[in-house]
N, C-alpha and C positions, 0 to 999 in steps of 0.2 A: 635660431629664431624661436624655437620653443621653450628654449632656458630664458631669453629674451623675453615672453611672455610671463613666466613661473617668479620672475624678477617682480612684475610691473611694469615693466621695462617697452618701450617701444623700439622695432627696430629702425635704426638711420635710413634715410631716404636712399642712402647708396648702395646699402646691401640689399634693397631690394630688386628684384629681376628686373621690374620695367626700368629698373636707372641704368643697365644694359642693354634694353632692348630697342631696335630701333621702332619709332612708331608708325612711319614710312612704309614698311618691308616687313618687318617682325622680323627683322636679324638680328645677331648679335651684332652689338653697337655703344663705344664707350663716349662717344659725343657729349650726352647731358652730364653724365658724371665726369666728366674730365671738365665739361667746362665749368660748373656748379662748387666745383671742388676745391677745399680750402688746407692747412694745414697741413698734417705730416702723412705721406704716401711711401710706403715701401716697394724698390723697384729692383725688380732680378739683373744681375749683370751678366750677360753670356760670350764667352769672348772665345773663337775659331780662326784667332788670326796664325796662318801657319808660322811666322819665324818664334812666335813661344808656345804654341800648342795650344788643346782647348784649356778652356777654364770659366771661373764664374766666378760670382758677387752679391753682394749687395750694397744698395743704395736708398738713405734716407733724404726722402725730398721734401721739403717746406713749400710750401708758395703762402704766400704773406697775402694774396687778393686773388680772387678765381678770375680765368680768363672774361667771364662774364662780367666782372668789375673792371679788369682792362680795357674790355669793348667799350664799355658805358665812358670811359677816361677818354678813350682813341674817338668819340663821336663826341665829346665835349671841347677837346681842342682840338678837332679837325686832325689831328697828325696820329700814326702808329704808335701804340703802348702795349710792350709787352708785362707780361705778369713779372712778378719779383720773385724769384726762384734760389733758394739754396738748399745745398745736397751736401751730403759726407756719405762716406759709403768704404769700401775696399774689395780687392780682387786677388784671385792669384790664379796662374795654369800650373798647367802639369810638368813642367821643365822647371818649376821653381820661382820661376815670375811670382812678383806680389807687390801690390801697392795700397797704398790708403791715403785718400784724398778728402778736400774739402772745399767748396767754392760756393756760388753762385752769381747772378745778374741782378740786376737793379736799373729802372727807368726813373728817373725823378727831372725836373722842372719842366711838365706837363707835356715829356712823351722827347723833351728837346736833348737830353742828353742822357748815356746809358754806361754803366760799370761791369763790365766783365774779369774775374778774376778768381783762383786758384790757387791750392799750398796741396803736394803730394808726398808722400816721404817711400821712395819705390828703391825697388829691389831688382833690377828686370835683367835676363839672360837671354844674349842675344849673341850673334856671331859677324865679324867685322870678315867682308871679303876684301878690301884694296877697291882701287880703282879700276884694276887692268883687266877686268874679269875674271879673274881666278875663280875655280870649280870648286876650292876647300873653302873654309874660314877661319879664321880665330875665333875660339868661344873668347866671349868677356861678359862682366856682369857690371850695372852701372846703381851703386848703392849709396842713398845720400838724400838732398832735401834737391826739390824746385819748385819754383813762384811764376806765376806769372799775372801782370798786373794792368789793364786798362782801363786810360777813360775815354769816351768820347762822344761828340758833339755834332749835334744835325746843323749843315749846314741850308739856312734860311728855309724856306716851307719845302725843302727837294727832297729826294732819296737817297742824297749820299748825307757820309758822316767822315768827320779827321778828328782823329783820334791817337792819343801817346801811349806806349806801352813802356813796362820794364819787366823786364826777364833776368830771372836767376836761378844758378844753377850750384850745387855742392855736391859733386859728384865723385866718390869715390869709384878708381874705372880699374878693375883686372883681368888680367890676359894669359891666354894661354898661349904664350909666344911660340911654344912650342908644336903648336896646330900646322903653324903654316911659317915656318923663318923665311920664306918667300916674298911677304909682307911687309917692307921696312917703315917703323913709325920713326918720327921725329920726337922729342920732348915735348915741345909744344900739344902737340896732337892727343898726348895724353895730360894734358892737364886739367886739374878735375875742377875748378870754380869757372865761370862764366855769369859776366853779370853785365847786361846790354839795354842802351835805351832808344826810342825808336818812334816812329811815328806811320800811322796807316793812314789809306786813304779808298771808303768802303763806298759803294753801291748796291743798294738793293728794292729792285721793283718787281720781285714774285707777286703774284698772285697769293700764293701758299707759303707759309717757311717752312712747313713739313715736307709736305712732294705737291712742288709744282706744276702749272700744268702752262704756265707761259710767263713773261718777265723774264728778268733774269738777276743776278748778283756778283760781285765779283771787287776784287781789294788791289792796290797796289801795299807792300811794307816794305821798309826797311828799317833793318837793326842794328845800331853798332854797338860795338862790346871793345872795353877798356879798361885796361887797371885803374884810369883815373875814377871810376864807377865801380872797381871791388871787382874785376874781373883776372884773369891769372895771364893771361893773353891779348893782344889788340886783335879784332877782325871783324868782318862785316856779313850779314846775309838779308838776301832779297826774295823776296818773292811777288809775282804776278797771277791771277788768276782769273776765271772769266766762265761761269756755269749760266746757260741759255736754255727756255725753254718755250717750243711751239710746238701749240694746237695744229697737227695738220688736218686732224677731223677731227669730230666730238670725241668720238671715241679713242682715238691715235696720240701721241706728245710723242714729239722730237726732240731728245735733250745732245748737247754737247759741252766740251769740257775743256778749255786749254787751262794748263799751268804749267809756269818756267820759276827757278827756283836757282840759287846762284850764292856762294860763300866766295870768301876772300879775306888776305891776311893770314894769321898763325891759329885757322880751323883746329878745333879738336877733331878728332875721328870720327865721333859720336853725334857730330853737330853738322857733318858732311849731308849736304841734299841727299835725296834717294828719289828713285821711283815709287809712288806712290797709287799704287790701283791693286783693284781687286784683282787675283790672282796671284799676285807676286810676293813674298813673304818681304815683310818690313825691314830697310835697311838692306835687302840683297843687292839690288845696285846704288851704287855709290858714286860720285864725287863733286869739283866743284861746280858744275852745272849740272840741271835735268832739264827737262822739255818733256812731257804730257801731252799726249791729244786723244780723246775718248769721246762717245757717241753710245746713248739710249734708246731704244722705240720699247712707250710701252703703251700697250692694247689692251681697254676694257672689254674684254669680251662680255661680259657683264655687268651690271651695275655694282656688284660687288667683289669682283674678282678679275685680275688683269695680270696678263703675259709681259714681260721683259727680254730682250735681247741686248749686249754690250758687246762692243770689241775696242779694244785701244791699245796705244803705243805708245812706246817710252823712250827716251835715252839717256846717258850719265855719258860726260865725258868732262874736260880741263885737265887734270894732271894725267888719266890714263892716257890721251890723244885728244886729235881734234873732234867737231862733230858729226867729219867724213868718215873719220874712223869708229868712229864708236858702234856698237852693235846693237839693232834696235829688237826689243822686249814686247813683245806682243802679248798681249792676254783678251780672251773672250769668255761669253758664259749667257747662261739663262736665268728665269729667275721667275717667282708668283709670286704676286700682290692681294693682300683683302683689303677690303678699305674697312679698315676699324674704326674711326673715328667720322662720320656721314659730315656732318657740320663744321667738322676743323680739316676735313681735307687731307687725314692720315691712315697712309698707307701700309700695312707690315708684310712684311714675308721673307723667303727664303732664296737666294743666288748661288749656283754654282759657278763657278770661274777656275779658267786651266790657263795658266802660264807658261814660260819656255821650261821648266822643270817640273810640275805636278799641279796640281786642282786639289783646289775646297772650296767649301760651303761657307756662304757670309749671311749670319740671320739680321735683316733690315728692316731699321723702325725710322720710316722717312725717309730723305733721299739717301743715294750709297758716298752722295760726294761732301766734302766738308772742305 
């Protein structure tokens, strides 16, 4: 600030206090500056996911018009427009994991249709257990290029959108077969290109797209994948999903979560559903089906600060057995909320979650479910 002055210099309206400060409360508060905010934004990556350990990042974010220029768009045609956002950035953990990416979003013909899309060139080490349950794993590392590519289309003045994807995959995959010979892959299963095309079909009437506090969201997809498309294998995956959320008092939100998820055909290994929740390290259970059902209560015990509760359930079965036999996967945990952002309705903080094997820490910026 005072080099700032010795310049001539004024400082930006952002780096001053009050552009953090709420006027409300006197807290801290990134509201006017996030919504006010244009151009390039650097953003920390922190990543505690236990199947590659911690690690970190960076992230350069663009937005091409402040949410406050979206708003003024979303009250000129009546319909929802998001900001136009693109980011490159890179990560790595302490197991070796690394990646570097680059994408972003785009709303164009006045809010009615939206582009989301993505190129990564990753390096990731992770450990394949089978289907059956098994206690070991295989380490493997999955090194190479993936894309992935949509557009899609609001249909007539409602809240859904159908929308096409394509997805590809160059995936160089090694194994240390010698982890677990217990483990039997097929050829197929290690084959490293996949390139799939597909069509979705989305829902969304939040209140909030940060943390909700009622509406709700939720997709049907499917994928299929073909040599006739540059893929190395024919197979198919599906997924269902359905995130809810109710007000049971002012201060109270009820959330709930189901997702079923489903491959078929000459699957790679890599590309096997898994159970998906906090608590349970990425990829630990495996096969061609899963099934999800999870449940949130979180409590403003203040205006700016609120309590979390989660418990949920998982399963994986198809080639291990049926869904009688499969073993279901429990994880619960706690968690604290501040609300950083007073006027966009964003929530940050910290969760611990314990699984059937161990517990960590998930630090959350908006909801924990995707």
């Amino acid at each position: 600030m005072a080099l700032l002055s010795l310049l001539g210099a004024s400082a930006p309206a952002w780096a001053m206090p009050e552009a953090i400060t709420d006027k409300q409360d006197g807290k801290l508060d990134l509201s006017d500056w996030l919504i006010e905010r244009k151009g390039f934004l650097p953003i920390p990556i922190v990543i505690t996911e236990p199947a590659v350990g911690n690690g970190g990042g960076v992230a350069l974010m663009f937005l091409r018009n402040s949410m406050a220029e979206s708003a003024q768009k979303a009250k000129e045609s009546g319909l929802a427009v998001s900001p136009d956002i693109w980011v490159v950035g890179a990560a790595a953990t302490e197991n070796g994991t690394k990646a570097a990416f680059a994408g972003g979003m785009k709303t164009f013909g006045d809010g009615r249709f939206k582009y989301r899309g993505a190129v990564g060139k990753t390096d990731v080490n992770l450990a394949y257990y089978g289907t059956s349950g098994n206690t070991t794993g295989i380490d493997y590392s999955l090194d190479g290029w993936m894309s992935s590519q949509q557009v899609l289309a609001r249909l007539g003045q409602s809240n859904n959108w159908l929308g096409a994807r394509w997805i590809y995959m160059n995936l160089s995959n090694k194994l240390d077969i010698r982890g677990n010979p217990s483990i039997p892959l097929q050829p197929h299963e290690v084959s490293r290109k996949a390139s799939g095309l597909g069509l979705t079909l989305e829902h969304d009437s939040r209140d909030n797209v940060f943390t909700p506090s009622k509406g709700w969201t939720g997709a049907v997809d499917a994928m299929f994948y073909d040599p006739d498309i540059g893929s190395a294998t024919r197979f198919q995956s599906y997924r269902g999903h359905a995130f809810g959320y109710w007000p049971v008092r002012k201060d109270v939100v009820l959330a709930g979560r189901v997702d079923g998820r489903a491959a078929r055909g000459q699957v790679p290994f890599y590309m096997l559903p898994f159970i998906d929740m906090r608590g349970i390290p990425a990829a630990r259970y495996q096969d061609r089906n899963t099934a999800v059902m999870e449940t949130e209560l979180r409590w403003n015990f203040t205006p700016r600060w609120a309590a979390v509760g989660f418990i949920g359930a998982g399963r994986a079965w198809g080639k291990g057995g049926s869904f009688d036999d499969a073993s279901t996967a429990v994880s619960k945990g706690v968690g604290v909320r501040y609300l950083l952002a007073r006027k966009l309705g964003l929530w940050v903080g910290l969760d611990y979650a314990r699984g059937p094997e161990s517990g960590t820490y998930y630090i959350q910026v908006g909801s924990a479910w995707r």
